[in-house]
Structures are given as structure tokens and as C-alpha cells.
Kinemage of the C-alpha trace (Angstrom):
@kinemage 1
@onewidth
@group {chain A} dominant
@subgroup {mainchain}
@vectorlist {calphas} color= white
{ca unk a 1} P 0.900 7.510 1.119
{ca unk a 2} L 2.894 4.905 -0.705
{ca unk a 3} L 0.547 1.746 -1.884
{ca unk a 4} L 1.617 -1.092 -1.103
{ca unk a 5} L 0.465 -4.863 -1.908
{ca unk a 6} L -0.901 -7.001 0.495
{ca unk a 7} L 2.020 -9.784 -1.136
{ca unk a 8} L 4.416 -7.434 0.103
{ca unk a 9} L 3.052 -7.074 3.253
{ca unk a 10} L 2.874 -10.485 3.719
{ca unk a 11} L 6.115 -11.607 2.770
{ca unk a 12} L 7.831 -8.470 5.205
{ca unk a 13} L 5.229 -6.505 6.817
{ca unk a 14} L 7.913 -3.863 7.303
{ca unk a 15} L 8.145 -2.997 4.612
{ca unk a 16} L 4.624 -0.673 4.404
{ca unk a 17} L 5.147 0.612 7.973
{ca unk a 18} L 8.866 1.648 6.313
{ca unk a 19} L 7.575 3.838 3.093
{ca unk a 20} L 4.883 4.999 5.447
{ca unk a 21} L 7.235 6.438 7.512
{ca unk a 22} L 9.239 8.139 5.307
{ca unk a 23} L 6.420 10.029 3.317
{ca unk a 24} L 5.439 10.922 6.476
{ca unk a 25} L 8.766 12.265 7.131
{ca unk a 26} L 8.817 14.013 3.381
{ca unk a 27} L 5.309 15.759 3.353
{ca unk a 28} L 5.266 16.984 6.730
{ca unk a 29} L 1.869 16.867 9.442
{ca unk a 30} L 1.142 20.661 8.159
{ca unk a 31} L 3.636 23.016 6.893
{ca unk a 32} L 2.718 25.912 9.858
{ca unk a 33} L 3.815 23.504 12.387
{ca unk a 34} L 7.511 24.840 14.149
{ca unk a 35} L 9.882 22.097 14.170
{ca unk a 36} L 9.548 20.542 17.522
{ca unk a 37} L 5.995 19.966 16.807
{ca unk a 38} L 5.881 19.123 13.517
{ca unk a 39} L 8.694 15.891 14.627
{ca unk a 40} L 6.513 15.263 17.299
{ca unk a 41} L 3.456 14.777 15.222
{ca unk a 42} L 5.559 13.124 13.229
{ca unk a 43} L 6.709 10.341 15.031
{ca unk a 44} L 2.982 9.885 17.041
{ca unk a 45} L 1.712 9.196 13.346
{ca unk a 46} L 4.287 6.858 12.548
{ca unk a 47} L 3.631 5.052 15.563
{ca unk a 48} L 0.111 4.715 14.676
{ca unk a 49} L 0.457 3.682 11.106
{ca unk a 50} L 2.846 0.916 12.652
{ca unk a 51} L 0.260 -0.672 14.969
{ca unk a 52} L -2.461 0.299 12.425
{ca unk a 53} L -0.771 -1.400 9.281
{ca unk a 54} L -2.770 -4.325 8.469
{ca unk a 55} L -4.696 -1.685 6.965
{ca unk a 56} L -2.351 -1.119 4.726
{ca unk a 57} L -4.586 -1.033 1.027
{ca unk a 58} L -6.403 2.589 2.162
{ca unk a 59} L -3.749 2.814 4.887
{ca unk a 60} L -4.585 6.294 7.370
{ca unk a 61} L -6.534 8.793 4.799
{ca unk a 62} L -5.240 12.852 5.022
{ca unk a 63} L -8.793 13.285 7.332
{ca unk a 64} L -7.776 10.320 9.838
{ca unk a 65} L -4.868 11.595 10.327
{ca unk a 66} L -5.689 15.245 11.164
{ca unk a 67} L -8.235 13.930 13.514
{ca unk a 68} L -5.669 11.358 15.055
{ca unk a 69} L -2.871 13.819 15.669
{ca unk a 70} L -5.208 15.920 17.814
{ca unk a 71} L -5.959 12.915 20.430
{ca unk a 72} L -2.184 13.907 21.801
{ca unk a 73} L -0.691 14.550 25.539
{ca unk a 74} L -1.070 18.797 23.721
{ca unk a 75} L -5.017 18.278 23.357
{ca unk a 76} L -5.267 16.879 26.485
{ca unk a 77} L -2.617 20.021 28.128
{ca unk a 78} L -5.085 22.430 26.086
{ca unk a 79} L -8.025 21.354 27.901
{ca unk a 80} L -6.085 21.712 31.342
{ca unk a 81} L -5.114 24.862 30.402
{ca unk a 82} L -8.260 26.086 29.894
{ca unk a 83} L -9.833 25.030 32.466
{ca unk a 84} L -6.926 27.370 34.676
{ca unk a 85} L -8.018 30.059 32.283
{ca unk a 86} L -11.913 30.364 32.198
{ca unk a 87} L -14.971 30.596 34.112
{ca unk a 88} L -15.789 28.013 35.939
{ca unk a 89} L -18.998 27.669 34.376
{ca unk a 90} L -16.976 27.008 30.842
{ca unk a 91} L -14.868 24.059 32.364
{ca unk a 92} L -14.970 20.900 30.708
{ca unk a 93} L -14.914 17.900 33.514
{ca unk a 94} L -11.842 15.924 32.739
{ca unk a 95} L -12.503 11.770 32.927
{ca unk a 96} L -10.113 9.157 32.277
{ca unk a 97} L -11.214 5.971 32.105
{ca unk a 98} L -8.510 3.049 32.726
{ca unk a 99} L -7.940 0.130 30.295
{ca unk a 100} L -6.934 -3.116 32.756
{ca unk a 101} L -3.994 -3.974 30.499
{ca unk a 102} L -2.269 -0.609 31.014
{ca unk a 103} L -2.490 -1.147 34.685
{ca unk a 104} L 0.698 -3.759 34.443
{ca unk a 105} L 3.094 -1.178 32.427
{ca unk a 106} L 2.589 1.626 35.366
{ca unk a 107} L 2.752 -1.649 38.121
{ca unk a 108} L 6.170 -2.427 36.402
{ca unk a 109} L 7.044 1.362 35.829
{ca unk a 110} L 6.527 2.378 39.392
{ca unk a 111} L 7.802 -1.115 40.780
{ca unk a 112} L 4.729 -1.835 42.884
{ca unk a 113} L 1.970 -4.085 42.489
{ca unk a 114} L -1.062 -3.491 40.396
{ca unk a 115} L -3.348 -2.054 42.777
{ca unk a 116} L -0.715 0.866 44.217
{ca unk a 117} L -0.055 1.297 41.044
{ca unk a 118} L -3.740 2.268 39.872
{ca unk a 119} L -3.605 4.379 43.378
{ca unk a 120} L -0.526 6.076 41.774
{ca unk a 121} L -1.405 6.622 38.548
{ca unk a 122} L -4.767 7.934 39.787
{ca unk a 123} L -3.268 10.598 42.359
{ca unk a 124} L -1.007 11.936 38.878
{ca unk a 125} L -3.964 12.302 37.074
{ca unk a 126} L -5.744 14.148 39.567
{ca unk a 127} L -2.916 16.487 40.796
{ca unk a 128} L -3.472 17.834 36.883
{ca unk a 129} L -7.055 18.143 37.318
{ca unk a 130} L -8.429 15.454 35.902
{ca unk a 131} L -12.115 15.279 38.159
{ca unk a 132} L -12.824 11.365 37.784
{ca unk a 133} L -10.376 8.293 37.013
{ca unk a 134} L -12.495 5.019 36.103
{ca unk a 135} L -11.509 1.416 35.843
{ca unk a 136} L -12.888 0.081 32.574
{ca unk a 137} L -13.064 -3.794 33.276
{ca unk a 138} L -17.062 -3.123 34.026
{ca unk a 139} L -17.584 -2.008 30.055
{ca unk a 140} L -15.682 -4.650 29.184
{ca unk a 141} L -18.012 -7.140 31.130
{ca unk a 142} L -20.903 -5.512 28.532
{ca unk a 143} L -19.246 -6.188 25.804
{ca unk a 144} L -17.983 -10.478 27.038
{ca unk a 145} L -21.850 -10.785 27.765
{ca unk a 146} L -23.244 -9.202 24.623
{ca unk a 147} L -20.349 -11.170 22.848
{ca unk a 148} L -21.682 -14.549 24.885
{ca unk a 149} L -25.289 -13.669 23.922
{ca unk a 150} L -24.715 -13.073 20.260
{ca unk a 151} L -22.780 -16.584 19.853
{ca unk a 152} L -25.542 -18.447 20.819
{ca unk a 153} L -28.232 -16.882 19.015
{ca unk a 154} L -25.582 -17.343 15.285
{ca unk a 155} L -24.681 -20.775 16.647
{ca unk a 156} L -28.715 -21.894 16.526
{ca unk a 157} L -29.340 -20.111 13.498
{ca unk a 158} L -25.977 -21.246 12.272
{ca unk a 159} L -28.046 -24.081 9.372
{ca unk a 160} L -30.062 -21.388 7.885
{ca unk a 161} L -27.721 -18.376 7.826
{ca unk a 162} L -24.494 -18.486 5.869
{ca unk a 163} L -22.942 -15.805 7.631
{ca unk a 164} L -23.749 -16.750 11.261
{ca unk a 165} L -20.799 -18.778 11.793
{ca unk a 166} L -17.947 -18.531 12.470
{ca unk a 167} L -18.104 -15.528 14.569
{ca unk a 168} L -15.066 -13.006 14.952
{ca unk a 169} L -14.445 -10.586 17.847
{ca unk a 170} L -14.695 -7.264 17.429
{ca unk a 171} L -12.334 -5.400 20.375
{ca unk a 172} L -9.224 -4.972 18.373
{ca unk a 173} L -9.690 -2.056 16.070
{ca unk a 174} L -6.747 -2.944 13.653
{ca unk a 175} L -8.427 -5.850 12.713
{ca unk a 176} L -11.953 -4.728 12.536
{ca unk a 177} L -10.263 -2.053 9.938
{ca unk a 178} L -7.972 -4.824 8.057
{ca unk a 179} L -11.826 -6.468 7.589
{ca unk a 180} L -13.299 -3.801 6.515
{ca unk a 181} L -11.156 -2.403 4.561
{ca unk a 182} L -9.138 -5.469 2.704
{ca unk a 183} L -11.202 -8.408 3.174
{ca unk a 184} L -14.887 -6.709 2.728
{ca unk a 185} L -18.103 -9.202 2.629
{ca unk a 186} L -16.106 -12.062 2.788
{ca unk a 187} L -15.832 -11.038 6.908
{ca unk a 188} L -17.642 -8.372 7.825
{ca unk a 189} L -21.104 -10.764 8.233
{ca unk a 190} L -19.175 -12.450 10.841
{ca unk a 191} L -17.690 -9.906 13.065
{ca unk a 192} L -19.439 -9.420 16.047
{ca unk a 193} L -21.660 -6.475 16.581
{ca unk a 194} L -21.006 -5.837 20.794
{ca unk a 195} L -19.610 -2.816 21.096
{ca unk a 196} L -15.448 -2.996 22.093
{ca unk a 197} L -14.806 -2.322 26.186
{ca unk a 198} L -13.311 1.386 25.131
{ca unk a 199} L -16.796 2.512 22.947
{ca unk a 200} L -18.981 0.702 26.049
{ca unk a 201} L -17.159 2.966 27.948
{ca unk a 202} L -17.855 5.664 26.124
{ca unk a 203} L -21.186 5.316 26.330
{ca unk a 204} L -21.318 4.467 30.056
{ca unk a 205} L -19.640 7.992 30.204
{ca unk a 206} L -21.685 9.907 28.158
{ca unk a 207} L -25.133 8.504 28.605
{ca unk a 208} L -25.229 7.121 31.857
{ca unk a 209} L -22.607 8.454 34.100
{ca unk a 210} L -23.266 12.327 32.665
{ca unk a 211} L -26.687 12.186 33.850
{ca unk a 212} L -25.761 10.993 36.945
{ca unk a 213} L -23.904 14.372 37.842
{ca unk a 214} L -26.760 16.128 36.251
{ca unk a 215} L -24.208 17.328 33.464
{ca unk a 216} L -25.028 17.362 29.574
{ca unk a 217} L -22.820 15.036 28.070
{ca unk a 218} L -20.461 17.731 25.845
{ca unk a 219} L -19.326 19.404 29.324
{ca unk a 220} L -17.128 15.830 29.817
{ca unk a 221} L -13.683 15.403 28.320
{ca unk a 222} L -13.197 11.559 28.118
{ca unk a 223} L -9.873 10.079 27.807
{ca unk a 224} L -9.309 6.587 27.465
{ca unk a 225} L -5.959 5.447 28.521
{ca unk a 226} L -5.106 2.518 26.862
{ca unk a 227} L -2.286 0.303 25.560
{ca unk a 228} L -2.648 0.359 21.866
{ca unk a 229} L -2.242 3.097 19.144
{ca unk a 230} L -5.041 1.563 17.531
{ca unk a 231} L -7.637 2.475 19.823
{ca unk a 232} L -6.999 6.434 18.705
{ca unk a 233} L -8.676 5.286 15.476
{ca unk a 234} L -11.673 3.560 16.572
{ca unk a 235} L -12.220 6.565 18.763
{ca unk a 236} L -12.904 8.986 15.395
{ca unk a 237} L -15.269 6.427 13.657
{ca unk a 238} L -18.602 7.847 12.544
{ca unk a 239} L -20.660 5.709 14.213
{ca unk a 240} L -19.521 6.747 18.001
{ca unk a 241} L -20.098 10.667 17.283
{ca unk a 242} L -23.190 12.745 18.192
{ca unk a 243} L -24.086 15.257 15.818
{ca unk a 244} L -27.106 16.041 18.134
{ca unk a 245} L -24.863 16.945 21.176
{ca unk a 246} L -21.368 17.360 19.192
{ca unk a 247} L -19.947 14.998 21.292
{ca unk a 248} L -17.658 11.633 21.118
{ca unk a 249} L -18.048 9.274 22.847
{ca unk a 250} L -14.117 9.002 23.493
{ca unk a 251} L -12.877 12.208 22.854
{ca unk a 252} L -9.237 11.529 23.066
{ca unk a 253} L -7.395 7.999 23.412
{ca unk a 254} L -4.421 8.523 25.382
{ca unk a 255} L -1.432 5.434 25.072
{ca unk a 256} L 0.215 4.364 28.547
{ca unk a 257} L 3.772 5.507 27.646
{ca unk a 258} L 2.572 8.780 26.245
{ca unk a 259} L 1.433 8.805 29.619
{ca unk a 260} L 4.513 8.113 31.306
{ca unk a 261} L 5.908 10.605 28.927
{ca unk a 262} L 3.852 13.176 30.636
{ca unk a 263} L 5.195 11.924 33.951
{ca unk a 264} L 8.889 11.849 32.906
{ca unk a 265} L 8.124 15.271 31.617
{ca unk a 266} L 7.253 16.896 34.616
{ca unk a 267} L 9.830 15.341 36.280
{ca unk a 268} L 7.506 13.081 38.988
{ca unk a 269} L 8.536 11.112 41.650
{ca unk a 270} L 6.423 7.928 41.936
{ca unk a 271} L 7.330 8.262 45.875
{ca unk a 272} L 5.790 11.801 46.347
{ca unk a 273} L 2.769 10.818 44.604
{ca unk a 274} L -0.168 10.517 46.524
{ca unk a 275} L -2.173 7.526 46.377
{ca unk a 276} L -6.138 8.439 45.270
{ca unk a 277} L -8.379 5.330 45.214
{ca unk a 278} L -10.491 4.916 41.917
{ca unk a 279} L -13.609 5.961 41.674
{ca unk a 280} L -16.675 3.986 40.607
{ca unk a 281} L -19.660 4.741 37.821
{ca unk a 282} L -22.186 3.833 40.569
{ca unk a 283} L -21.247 6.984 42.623
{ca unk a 284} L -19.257 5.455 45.860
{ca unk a 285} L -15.355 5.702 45.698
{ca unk a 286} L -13.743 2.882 44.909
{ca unk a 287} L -12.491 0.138 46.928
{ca unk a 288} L -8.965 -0.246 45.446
{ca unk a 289} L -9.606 -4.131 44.557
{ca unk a 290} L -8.886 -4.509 40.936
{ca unk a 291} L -10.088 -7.304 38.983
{ca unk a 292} L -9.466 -8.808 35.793
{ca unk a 293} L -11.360 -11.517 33.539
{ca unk a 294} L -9.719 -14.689 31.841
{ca unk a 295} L -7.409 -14.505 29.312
{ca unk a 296} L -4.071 -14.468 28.476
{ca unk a 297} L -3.581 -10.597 28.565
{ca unk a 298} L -6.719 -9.488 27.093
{ca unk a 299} L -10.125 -9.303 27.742
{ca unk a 300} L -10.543 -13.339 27.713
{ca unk a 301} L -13.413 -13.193 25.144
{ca unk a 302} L -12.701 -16.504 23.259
{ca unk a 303} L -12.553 -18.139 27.377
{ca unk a 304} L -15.071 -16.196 28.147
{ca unk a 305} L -17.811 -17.250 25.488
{ca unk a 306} L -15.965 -20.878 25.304
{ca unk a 307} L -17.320 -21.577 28.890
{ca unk a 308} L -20.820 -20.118 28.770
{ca unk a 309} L -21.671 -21.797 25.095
{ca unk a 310} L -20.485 -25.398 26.914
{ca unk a 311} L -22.968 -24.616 29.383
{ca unk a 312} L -25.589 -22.819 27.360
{ca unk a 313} L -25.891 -25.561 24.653
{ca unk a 314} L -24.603 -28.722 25.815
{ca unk a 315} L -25.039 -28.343 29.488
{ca unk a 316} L -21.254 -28.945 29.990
{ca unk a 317} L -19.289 -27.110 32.961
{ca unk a 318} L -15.719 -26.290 31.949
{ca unk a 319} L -13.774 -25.168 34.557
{ca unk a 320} L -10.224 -25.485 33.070
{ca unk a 321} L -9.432 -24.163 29.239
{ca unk a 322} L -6.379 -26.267 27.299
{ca unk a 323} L -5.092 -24.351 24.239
{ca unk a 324} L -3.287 -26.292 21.775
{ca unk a 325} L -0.988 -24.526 19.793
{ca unk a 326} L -0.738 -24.798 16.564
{ca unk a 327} L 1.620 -22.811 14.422
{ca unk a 328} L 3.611 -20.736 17.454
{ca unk a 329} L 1.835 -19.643 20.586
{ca unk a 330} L 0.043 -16.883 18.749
{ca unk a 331} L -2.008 -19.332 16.737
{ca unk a 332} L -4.288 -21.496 19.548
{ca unk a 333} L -7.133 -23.616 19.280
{ca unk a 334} L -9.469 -25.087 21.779
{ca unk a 335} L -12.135 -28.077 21.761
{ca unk a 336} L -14.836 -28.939 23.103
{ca unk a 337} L -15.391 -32.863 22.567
{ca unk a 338} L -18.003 -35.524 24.509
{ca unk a 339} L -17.617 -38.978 23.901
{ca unk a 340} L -15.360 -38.716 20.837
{ca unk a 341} L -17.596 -36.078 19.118
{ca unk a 342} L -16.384 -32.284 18.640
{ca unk a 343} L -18.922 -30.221 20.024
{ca unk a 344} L -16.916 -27.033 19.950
{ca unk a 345} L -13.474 -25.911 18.344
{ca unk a 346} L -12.590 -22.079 18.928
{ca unk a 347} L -8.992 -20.314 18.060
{ca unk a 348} L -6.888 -17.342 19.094
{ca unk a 349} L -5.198 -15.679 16.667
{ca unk a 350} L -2.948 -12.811 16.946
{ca unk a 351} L -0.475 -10.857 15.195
{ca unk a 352} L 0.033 -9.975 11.528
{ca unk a 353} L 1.057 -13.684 10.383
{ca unk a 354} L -1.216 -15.364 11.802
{ca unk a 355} L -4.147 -13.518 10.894
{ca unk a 356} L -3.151 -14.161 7.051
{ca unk a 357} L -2.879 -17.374 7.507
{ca unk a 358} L -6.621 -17.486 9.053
{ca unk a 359} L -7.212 -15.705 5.589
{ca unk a 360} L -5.771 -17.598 3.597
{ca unk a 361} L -7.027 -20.824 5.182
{ca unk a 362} L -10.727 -18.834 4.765
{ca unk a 363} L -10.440 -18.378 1.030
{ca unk a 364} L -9.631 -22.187 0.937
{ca unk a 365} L -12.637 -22.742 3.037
{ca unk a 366} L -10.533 -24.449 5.936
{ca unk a 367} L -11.896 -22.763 8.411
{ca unk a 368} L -13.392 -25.598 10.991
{ca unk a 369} L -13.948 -22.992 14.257
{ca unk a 370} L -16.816 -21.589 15.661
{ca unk a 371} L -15.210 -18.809 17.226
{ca unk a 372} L -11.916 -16.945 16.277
{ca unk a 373} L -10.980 -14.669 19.113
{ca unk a 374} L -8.413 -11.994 16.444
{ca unk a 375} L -6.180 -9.250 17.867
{ca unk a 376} L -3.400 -7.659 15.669
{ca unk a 377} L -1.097 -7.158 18.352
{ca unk a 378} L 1.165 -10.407 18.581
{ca unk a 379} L 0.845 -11.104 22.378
{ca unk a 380} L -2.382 -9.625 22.693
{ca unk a 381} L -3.544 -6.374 24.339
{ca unk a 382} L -0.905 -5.852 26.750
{ca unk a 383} L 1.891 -6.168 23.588
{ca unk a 384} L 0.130 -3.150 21.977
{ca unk a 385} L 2.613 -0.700 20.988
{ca unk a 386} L 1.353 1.798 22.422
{ca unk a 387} L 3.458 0.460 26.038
{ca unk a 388} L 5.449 -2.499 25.213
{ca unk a 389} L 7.574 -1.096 22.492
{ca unk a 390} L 11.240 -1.686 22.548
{ca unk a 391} L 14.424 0.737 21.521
{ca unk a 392} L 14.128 -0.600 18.563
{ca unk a 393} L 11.433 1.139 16.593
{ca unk a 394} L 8.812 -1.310 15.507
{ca unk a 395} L 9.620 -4.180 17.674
{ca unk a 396} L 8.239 -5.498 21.193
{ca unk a 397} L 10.214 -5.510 24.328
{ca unk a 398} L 9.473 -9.415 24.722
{ca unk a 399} L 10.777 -9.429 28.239
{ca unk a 400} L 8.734 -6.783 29.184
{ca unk a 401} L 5.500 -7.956 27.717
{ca unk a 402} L 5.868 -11.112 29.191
{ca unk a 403} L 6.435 -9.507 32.942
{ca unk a 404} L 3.552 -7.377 32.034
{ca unk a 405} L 1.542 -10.737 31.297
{ca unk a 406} L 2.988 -12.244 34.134
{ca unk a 407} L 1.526 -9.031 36.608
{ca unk a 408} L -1.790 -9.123 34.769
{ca unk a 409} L -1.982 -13.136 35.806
{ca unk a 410} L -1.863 -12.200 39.589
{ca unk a 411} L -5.621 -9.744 39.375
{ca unk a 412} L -8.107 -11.840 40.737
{ca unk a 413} L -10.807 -13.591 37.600
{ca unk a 414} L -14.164 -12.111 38.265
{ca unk a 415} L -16.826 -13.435 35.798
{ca unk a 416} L -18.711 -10.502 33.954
{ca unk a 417} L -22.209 -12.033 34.835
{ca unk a 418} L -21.537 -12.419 38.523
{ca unk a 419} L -20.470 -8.761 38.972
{ca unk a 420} L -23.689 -7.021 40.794
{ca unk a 421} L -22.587 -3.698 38.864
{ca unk a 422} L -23.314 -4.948 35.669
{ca unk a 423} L -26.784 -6.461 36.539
{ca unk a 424} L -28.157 -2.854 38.453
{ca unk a 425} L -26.603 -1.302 35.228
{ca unk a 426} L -28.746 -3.013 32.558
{ca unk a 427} L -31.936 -2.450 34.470
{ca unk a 428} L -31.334 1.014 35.750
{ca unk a 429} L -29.362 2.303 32.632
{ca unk a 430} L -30.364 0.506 29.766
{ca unk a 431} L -34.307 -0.437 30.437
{ca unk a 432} L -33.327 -4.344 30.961
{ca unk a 433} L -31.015 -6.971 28.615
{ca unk a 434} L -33.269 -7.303 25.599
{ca unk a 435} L -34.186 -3.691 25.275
{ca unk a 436} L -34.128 -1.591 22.539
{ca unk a 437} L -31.666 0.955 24.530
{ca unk a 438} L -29.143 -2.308 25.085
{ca unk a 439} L -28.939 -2.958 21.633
{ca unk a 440} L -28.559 0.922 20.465
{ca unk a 441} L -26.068 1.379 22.740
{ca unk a 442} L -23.810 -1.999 23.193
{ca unk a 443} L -23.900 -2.964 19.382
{ca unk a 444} L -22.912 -1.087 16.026
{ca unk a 445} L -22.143 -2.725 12.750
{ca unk a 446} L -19.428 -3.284 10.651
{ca unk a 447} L -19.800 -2.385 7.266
{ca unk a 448} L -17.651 -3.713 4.046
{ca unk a 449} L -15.850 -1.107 2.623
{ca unk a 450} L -14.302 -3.333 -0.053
{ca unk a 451} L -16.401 -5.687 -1.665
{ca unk a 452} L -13.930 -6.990 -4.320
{ca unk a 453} L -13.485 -10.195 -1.904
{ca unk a 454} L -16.616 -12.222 -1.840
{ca unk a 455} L -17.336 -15.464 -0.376
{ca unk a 456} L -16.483 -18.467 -2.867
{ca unk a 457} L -19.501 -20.842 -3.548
{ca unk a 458} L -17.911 -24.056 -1.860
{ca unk a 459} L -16.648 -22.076 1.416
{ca unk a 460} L -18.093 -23.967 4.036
{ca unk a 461} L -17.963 -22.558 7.824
């Protein structure tokens, strides 16, 4: 693929996303492919290298891209297909597990409220023969308390360890590549290690819930449904394959309008679906009340750790969060402050811009926060591209993202560590909080992959 600079990018980053698309377009997916298939490869890799393009120095390599183009709506038909065809014995046991933020899309889609909607979307997804549907806010409670954990143990070791502070999230798997990739050491020390919600899940799927039906963990097919493009590439990283069991632990990441493609396709009628209630890793069906945690769209990490570290280390209860924005509503920070002293000072930072202005103030070594809670997305998770896409190639449907955010807002806040589920799971799945298990399983590292950017000698954190 064309190279591109990261000046270019910055000034228009367009313009990458642009040349991408049209080699794409000039070499093809693989010259066997007929026509129809080959455009519609096409166009799913485009749409990945768009929400994937802060990567933009190796941009998606020949292998990623093979191994991308098979987590389509055709992999996931192939499996339903032959599951119709062979023994029964043979059948893989099809599980989709629910990101919260696609939830809103199918609410607005179907014109009913959240929870009908997950109802809906549920009965589709069985009627193909998909065996379980999961809701995926429970991994994402792992990976807020793992998160909350970790900050406190870099903030006290924060005047012996250089890289302790300050600590960047890890969900959002365009930036975790952008770090890796472009900005190398200078970063990677301070991402954290938990585990995203979607590779929690994966691992509540294939470790914990398999055994549960007494099945080895390669007879599941697990699709995450989710609202970014992204995700389809954190899905294929090294780390989160088995070669013991030659198994993923997300074997296909599904977007929520390739989804609705499928839907459109087949020509459903929201009003002759039938509604299916959820059902739950613990074994009992599902209740049908959905949940959500705080934040503006996403998982709420930066509220989420704010909250407990006031607590944790100062013994402060905060029960209401003030952003102040600072360059446009993508660019927030929040403070912590008793009697005229700043205890805390976090920031969320979304979107292309911003993030290289959070760069650029790092190489100056401006960087005053504690915590920098960084999604690529503008918007957040529910503007991933991957559901809030306009006609307009490239660009967001504002008006739907924001009534997306707007039907997110109305899910009842349920805190992570007051959620029973959670606490039975660490003990009965993972051997308690502090065990060896917990940490295989709810942490990886991220590894520099460029190490031409190094941390000046004056930067101070």
C-alpha cells in the first residue's frame, strides 16, 4: 500500500484512507475472486483501513488483510451452512456475544427501546441458528476493575518507575496499534495491560463458558458483534490464539450494520420477529434488564477508575464527574482538587486530532494527567464506523450518533464491582482476584514495534 507520512496525515487524514482505497481498488483482494465478491471484499477492506488508519506507517500488511476479509457476514453463512450440511456431531455451536454500544443502532433501527431491541436482535440471530446470544457488559466489568486495580498499583509506584504514569487505556484497538506501531517505547510502557471487554469475552467464552457445556473450546464459533471495524483486527492478534487447541478466542468480529445488512438481505420484518430473551454465562436465561456503566458512549473507563482512585487513595467520594473541555468536546479533562491542591487530573481524548495533539504535547513533555482515557473513534464507541457511518463514505452520521448516545444514556449505571456475577466469576472461574489464572487471562502486553521514538531525557509525567 501507498506510504504515507504521518505530516500528511496530520494535516488531512484523508488523504491515507484515499490512496489506500484506491490500491485497494487497483490490486484486487485475490485475482480468483468473481466480481461481486471481489467488490465486496473490496469495500469491507476499505472500510477497515478507514477506521484503522492511524496506523497508517505499516498500515494493514498482505497477511492482516487475508485474515480480516474472512471475519465477513460469508464466514459466518459458511458456518451456518455447514452446520445444515453435516453430522451433528461435526457442528460447530454458534455464540454471539453483544457489545452494549451496538444495542442503540438496532434500538434506533427497529424503533423500539433498547431492551426489545436486544429481544429482537436476539430472536434474528437465533432463527439462523446461532445456539447462544450473550450481553458483553459483564467482560467489560473485568476489564474497568483490572483497569481500576492496575492504576493504583502505577500511581504508588509512580516516584520510582518512569513508565508507571500516566496510564493509557487499552479497549480501542486503533489506538493500541497507532502505539505500537508509530509511537513505540515512548507509549507502550504506559498502556494498560487489562485485557479489552471483546478479548475478556473471549476468554469467558472459551475457557469458562465451554466447560460449562462440557464442550472443548474449538467446537464454539464466537462472534462478537460490535460497532467498530477495528475490533476485526484485534481479534487476529497473536497473543489471543491457541496453538494448543487451534482456537481464537474471537473467531470472527461481526460490525452492527453488516448485521443489519444480513437483515435487509433476507428481507426481515422487525414485526414478525420473535422476541428471545438473552441468555446469561452463569447458565439461567436472561432477565431482559440491560445495563450499562458510566460514560459518555463507551465503556466509562476514565469515570470509572476516576471514582475508585478518589476513594482508594484520598478517601474522597465523588458522586458527580465535571469534564472541562478543552480543545472541542472530544478533548476533556477532569480534576480532582482538595483545598486548592490537585490531587487528580485525568483526560478523554478521542478522534484522530486530538490524539496528535496528546502526542505532540507528550514529545514536549506537557503531559500533566494521570490517566488518558484514548479512543480513535471521534465520539467514542458508539461513533465507530462500523454503525454510525453516513452516505458519505468516511464521515459520521452526527445526528445519528448523537440519538444513539442519547438511547445509550437511558440503560440504567450498574457499577462493575457491585455486580454479584463478576464476584462468583473470579472465585469460581479464575481461582480468586490475585491469582495467577486472573492475570493470564485478563492481561496481555503491548509490545513496541517501532522503537525509533524514545522518551526524551527531560519528559516529565
Amino acid at each position: 500500500m501507498s506510504e504515507v507520512s504521518i505530516a500528511k496525515r496530520k494535516e488531512k487524514c484523508e488523504n491515507c484512507t484515499k490512496q489506500c482505497n484506491k490500491k485497494q481498488s487497483e490490486d484486487g483482494v485475490t485475482s480468483h475472486q468473481g466480481g461481486d465478491e471481489a467488490n465486496q471484499k473490496v469495500h469491507e477492506a476499505s472500510q477497515v483501513l478507514l477506521s484503522a488508519c492511524l496506523s497508517c506507517e505499516g498500515c494493514v500488511s498482505e497477511q492482516e488483510s487475508l485474515k480480516i476479509s474472512q471475519q465477513s457476514l460469508g464466514q459466518l453463512e459458511e458456518v451456518l451452512a455447514l452446520n445444515k450440511r453435516c453430522d451433528v456431531s461435526k457442528h460447530k455451536v454458534l455464540l454471539v456475544s453483544v457489545c452494549p454500544q451496538s444495542l442503540p443502532f438496532f434500538a434506533l433501527k427497529f424503533g423500539v427501546d433498547v431492551a426489545e431491541a436486544a429481544h429482537k436482535l436476539c430472536g434474528f440471530l437465533k432463527s439462523l441458528g446461532v445456539s447462544f446470544v450473550l450481553d458483553s457488559t459483564l467482560a467489560a466489568g473485568f476489564s474497568i476493575v483490572e483497569s481500576q486495580r492496575e492504576f493504583i498499583q502505577r500511581y504508588r509506584r509512580r516516584n520510582h518507575d518512569p513508565h508507571a504514569l500516566p496510564m493509557f487505556t487499552s479497549s480501542c484497538p486503533g489506538w493500541i496499534r497507532y502505539a505500537e506501531r508509530v509511537l513505540g517505547s515512548l507509549v507502550t510502557p504506559h498502556i494498560c495491560t487489562a485485557r479489552s471487554p471483546q478479548q475478556v469475552m473471549g476468554c469467558l467464552v472459551k475457557d469458562f463458558f465451554s466447560k460449562q457445556q462440557k464442550l472443548s473450546p474449538e467446537k464454539f464459533f464466537h462472534v462478537v458483534l460490535a460497532p467498530c471495524f477495528d475490533k476485526k483486527l484485534e481479534a487476529v492478534r497473536e497473543e489471543f490464539y491457541s496453538s494448543l487447541l487451534d482456537s481464537r478466542d474471537v473467531d470472527c468480529v461481526l460490525t452492527s450494520g453488516e448485521i443489519f445488512y444480513m437483515m435487509e438481505q433476507r428481507k426481515v420484518s422487525v414485526e414478525e420477529l420473535d422476541s428471545s430473551p438473552l441468555d446469561h454465562l452463569l447458565g439461567e436465561a436472561g432477565d431482559g434488564v440491560l445495563s450499562r456503566h458510566e460514560g459518555r458512549g463507551s465503556e466509562g473507563f476514565l469515570e470509572h477508575v476516576f471514582k475508585h482512585a478518589a476513594k482508594e487513595l484520598f478517601g474522597l467520594d465523588v458522586q458527580e464527574i465535571t469534564y472541562k473541555t478543552l480543545r472541542n468536546r472530544d478533548f476533556q479533562e477532569v480534576t480532582l482538587e482538595r483545598d486548592g491542591e490537585t490531587l487528580l487530573q485525568f483526560a478523554a481524548v478521542y478522534g484522530f486530532r486530538n490524539i496528535q495533539t496528546l502526542v505532540h504535547r507528550m514529545r514536549k513533555g506537557r503531559v500533566p494527567y494521570q490517566l488518558v482515557e484514548v479512543l480513535s473513534c471521534p465520539g467514542g464507541c458508539l461513533s465507530g464506523r462500523g454503525q454510525a457511518e453516513g452516505a458519505s463514505e468516511g464521515r459520521v452520521d452526527k445526528a445519528l450518533a448523537q440519538q444513539m448516545e442519547d438511547t445509550y444514556s437511558c440503560l440504567p449505571v450498574r457499577l462493575p464491582e457491585l455486580n454479584p456475577a463478576l464476584h462468583t466469576l473470579y472465585q469460581d472461574w479464575l481461582e480468586g482476584q490475585d491469582s495467577a489464572k486472573a492475570r493470564a487471562l485478563l492481561h496481555t502486553q503491548y509490545k513496541a514495534q517501532s522503537d525509533t521514538h524514545t522518551q526524551p531525557p527531560h519528559m516529565q509525567w
